[in-house]
C-alpha positions in Angstrom: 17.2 1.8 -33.2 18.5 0.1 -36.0 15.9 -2.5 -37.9 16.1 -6.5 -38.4 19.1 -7.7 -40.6 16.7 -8.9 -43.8 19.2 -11.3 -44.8 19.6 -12.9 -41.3 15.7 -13.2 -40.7 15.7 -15.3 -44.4 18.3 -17.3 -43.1 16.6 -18.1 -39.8 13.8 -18.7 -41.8 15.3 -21.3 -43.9 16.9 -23.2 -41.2 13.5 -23.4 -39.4 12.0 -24.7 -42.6 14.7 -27.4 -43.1 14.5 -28.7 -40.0 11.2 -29.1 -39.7 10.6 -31.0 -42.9 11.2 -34.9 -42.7 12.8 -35.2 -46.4 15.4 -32.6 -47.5 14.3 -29.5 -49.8 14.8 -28.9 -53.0 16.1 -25.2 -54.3 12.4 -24.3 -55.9 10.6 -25.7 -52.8 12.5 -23.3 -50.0 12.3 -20.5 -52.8 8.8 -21.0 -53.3 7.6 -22.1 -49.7 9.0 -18.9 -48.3 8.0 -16.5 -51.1 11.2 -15.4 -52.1 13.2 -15.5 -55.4 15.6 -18.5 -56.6 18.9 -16.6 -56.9 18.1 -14.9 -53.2 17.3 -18.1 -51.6 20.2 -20.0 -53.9 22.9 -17.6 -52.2 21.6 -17.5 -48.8 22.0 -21.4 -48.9 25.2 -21.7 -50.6 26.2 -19.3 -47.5 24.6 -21.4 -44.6 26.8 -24.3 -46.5 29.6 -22.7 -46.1 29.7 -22.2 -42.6 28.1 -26.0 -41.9 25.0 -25.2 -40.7 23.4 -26.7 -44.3 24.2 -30.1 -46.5 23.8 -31.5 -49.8 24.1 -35.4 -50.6 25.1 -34.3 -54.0 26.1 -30.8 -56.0 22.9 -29.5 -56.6 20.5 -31.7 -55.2 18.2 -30.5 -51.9 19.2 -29.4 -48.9 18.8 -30.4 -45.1 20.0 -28.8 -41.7 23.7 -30.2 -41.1 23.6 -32.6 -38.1 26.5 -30.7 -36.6 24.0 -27.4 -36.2 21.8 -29.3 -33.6 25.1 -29.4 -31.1 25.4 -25.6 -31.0 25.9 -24.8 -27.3 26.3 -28.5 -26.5 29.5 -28.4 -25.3 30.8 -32.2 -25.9 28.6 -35.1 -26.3 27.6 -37.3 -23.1 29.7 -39.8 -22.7 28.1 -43.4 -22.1 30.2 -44.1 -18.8 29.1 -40.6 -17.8 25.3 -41.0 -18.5 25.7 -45.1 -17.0 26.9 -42.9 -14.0 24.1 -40.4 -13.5 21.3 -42.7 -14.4 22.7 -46.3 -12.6 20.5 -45.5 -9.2 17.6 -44.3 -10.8 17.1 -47.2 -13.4 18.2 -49.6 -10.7 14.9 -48.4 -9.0 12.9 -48.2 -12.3 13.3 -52.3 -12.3 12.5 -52.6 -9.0 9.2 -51.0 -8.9 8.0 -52.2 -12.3 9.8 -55.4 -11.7 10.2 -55.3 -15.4 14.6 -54.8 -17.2 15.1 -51.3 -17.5 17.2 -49.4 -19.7 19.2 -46.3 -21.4 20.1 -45.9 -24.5 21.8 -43.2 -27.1 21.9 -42.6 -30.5 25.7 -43.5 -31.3 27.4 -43.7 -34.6 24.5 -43.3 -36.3 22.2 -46.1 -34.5 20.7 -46.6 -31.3 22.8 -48.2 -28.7 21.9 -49.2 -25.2 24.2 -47.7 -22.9 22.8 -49.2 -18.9 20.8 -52.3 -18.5 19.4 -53.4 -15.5 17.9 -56.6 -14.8 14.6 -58.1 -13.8 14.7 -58.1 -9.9 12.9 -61.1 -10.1 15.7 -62.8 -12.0 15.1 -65.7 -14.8 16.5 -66.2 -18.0 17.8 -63.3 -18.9 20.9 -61.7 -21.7 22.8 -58.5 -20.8 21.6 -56.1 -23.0 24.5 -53.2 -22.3 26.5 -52.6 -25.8 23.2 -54.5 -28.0 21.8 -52.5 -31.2 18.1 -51.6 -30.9 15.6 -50.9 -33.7 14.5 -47.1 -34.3 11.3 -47.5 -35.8 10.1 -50.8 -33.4 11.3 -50.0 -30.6 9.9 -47.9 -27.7 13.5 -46.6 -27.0 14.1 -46.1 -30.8 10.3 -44.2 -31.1 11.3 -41.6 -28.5 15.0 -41.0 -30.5 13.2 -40.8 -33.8 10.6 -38.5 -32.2 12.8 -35.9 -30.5 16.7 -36.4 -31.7 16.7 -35.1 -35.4 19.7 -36.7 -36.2 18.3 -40.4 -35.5 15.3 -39.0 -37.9 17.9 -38.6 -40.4 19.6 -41.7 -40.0 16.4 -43.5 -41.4 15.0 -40.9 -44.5 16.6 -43.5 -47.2 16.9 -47.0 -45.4 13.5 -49.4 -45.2 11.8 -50.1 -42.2 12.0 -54.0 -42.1 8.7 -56.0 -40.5 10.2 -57.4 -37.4 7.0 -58.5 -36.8 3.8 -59.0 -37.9 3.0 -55.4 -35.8 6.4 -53.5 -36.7 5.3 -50.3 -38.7 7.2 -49.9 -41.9 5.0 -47.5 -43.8 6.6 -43.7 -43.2 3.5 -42.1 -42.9 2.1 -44.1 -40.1 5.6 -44.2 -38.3 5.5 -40.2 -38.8 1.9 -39.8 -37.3 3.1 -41.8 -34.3 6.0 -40.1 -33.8 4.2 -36.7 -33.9 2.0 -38.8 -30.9 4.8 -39.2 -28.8 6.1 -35.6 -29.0 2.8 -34.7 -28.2 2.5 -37.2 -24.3 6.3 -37.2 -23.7 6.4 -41.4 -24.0 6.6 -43.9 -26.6 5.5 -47.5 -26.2 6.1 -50.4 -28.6 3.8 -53.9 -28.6 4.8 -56.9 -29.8 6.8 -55.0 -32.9 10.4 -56.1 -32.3 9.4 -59.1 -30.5 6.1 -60.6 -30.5 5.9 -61.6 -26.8 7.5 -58.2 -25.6 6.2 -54.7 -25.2 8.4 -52.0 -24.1 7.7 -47.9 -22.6 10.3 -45.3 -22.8 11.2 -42.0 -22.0 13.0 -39.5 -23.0 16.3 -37.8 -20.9 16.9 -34.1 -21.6 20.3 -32.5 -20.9 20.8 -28.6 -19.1 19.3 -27.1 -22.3 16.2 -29.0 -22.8 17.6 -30.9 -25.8 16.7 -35.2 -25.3 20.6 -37.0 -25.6 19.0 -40.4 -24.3 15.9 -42.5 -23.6 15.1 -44.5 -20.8 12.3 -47.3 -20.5 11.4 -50.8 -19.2 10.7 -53.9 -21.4 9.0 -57.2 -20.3 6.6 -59.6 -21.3 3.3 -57.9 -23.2 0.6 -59.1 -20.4 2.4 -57.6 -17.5 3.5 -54.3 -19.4 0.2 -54.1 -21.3 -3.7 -54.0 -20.0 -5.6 -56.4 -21.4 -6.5 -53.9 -24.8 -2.8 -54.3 -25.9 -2.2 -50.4 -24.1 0.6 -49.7 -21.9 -0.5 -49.3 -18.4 -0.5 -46.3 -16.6 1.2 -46.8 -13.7 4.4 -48.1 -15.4 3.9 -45.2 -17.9 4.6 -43.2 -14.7 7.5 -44.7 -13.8 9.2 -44.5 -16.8 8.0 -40.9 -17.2 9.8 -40.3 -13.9 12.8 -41.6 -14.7 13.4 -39.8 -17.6 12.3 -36.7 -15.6 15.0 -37.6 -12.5 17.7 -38.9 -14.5 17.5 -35.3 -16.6 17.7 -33.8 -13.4 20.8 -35.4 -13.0 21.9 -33.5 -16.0 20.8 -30.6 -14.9 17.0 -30.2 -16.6 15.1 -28.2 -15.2 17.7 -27.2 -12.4 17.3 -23.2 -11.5 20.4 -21.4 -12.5 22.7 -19.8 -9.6 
């Protein structure tokens, strides 16, 4: 049987070293981090621009993974009214058993956007949140985008992190060890950083190949969302986790194929 195309495993390899770095890479540091010469690695990149799959900001500066390489095999994006659709029942019972607003949002033009709002069954004061802008790095909805959705990562590499709040995180390294956190349990929560009398919990919604295209999660005042050591409690963690898990479902996660 014929061997591995060389060229095509250096390729993969590069690809899988973009995208896995948080800043893009410089010729000399994919050369050197995968041990092969400058002018081999220079034309294999000039290639992989070519066909879209790699980027430059400017002519010769480093390169990252072109956001349009992530929607290989996508088919077209969700469409809001589509994903309001799907996820309208199961959010409507997310607020009812946490009795706290629930939400879904996307990442949409290049922000986070929430696409279904649904409001606190026990009523109040309250705005309609459907259409509203909501921060990446503060928020729980924006943590899970930044966490799994590489191009939401992207979309903050050369803009600050403003303090909303006295607890937003705006030093990179600390937002990039959370982040790593939240991959890691499959949640994100957020306390008292875009708000200082809210916390939120969100989780992520997959489509039929895995990837997340939207987050779902409640928000409400920090003493009923939080225990009294500031931590999200476990029982609305749950909920939130199940949402994400049914209303991925509904996309076709995790569905066995006929």
């Amino acid at each position: 049987m014929p061997g591995n195309v060389q060229s095509v495993e250096r390729a993969a390899a590069i690809l899988r070293l973009l995208a896995d770095e948080d800043e893009p890479q410089a010729l000399a540091q994919v050369a050197s981090a995968l041990g092969l010469a400058k002018p081999t690695a220079h034309g294999i990149l000039r290639t992989l621009e070519d066909v879209g799959f790699v980027e430059q900001d400017v002519p010769n500066g480093p390169y990252r993974v072109a956001a349009d390489l992530f929607h290989l095999g996508r088919g077209e994006k969700l469409d809001p009214n589509e994903l309001r659709s799907l996820a309208m029942n199961w959010t409507d019972t997310l607020a009812a058993r946490t009795g706290e607003s629930a939400r879904v949002a996307t990442f949409h033009r290049g922000r986070a956007e929430v696409a279904h709002h649904v409001f606190r069954a026990d009523g109040g004061t309250q705005v309609l949140m459907t259409g509203s802008i909501v921060p990446l790095h503060a928020s729980a909805l924006g943590k899970v985008l930044l966490a799994f959705y590489p191009g939401a990562a992207r979309s903050i590499l050369r803009t600050d992190l403003p303090a909303l709040t006295g607890r937003t995180i705006t030093d990179r390294v600390t937002l990039q060890k959370e982040l790593a956190g939240i991959r890691d349990v499959g949640w994100a929560g957020s306390v008292g950083e875009v708000d200082p009398t809210v916390a939120g919990i969100a989780a992520p919604i997959r489509d039929r190949g895995g990837y997340v295209v939207a987050v779902v999660g409640i928000e409400g005042a920090t003493e009923r969302v939080c225990d009294d050591r500031l931590r999200p409690r476990t029982a609305l963690v749950n909920h939130v986790v199940r949402a994400g898990r049914a209303i991925s479902r509904e996309l076709g996660h995790g569905r066995a194929a006929r």
